[in-house]
N, C-alpha and C positions, 0 to 999 in steps of 0.2 A: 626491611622485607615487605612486600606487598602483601595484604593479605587474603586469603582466598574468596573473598565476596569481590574485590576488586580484581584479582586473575576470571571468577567468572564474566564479570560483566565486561572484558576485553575479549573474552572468545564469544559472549553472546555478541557484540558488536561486527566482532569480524564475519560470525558466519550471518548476521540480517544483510550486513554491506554483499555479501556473496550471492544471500538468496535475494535478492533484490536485481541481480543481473538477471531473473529470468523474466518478470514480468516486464522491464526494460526492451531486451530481445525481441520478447513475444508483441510489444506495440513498434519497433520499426518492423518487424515481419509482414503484422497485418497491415502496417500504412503502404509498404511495399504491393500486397498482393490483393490488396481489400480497398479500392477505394469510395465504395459506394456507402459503404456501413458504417461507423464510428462507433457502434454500441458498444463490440467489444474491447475496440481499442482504449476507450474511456476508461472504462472498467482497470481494466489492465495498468493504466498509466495512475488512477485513484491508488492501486492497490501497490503499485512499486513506490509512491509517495507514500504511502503509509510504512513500508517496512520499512524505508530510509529513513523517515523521524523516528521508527523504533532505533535501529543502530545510530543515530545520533542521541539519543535518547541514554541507551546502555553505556556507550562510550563519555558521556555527560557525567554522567553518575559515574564511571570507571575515574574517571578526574576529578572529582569532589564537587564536582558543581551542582548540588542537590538543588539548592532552589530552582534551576535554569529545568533540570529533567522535569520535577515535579510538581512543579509551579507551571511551568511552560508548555515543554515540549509531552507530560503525559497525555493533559487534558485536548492540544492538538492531535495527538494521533488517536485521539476517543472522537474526536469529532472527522476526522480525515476518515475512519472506520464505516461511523455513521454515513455521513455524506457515499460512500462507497453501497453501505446497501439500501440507500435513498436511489441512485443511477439504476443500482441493478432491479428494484422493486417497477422504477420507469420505465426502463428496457425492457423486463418482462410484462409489464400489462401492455406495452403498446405490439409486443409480440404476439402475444394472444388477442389482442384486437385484427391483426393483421390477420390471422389465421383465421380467426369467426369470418372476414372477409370475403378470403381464397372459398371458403366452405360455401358462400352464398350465393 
């Protein structure tokens, strides 16, 4: 019998692989309708790589592969995190740069 620390971490897996289709969507949407900006699209594309290392991550561990999640793939999605609000810290000063601009 499986036991329930390993039943969670197959349903925390399936629903990051789930919520992971939206920030997916949301960067062909804006590659679609947005082609001058790429701010948010980055963003967006950082942020759906992050949850997919998290549900590879859960599903790791759901499989016994404690060294690979823990070793590997936590400290990747701690830095994949970072790196996410290193972009958006970028894209907002250069927004508010842009704006002092439009003002002057």
């Amino acid at each position: 019998m499986i036991s329930i620390q390993t039943q969670i971490s197959i349903i925390q897996a399936i629903v990051y692989f789930i919520a992971a289709a939206v920030p997916i969507y949301l960067s062909f949407i804006i590659k679609k309708y947005n082609n001058r900006n790429n701010a948010f699209r980055n963003l967006t594309m950082v942020l759906a790589a992050f949850v997919i290392i998290q549900g590879i991550y859960h599903s790791a561990g759901a499989l016994g592969f404690s060294l690979l999640a823990k070793g590997i793939l936590e400290p990747l999605s701690f830095a994949i995190l970072l790196f996410f609000g290193v972009i958006y810290l970028i894209n907002r000063s250069k927004a508010k740069e842009e704006e002092v601009k439009e003002v002057q």
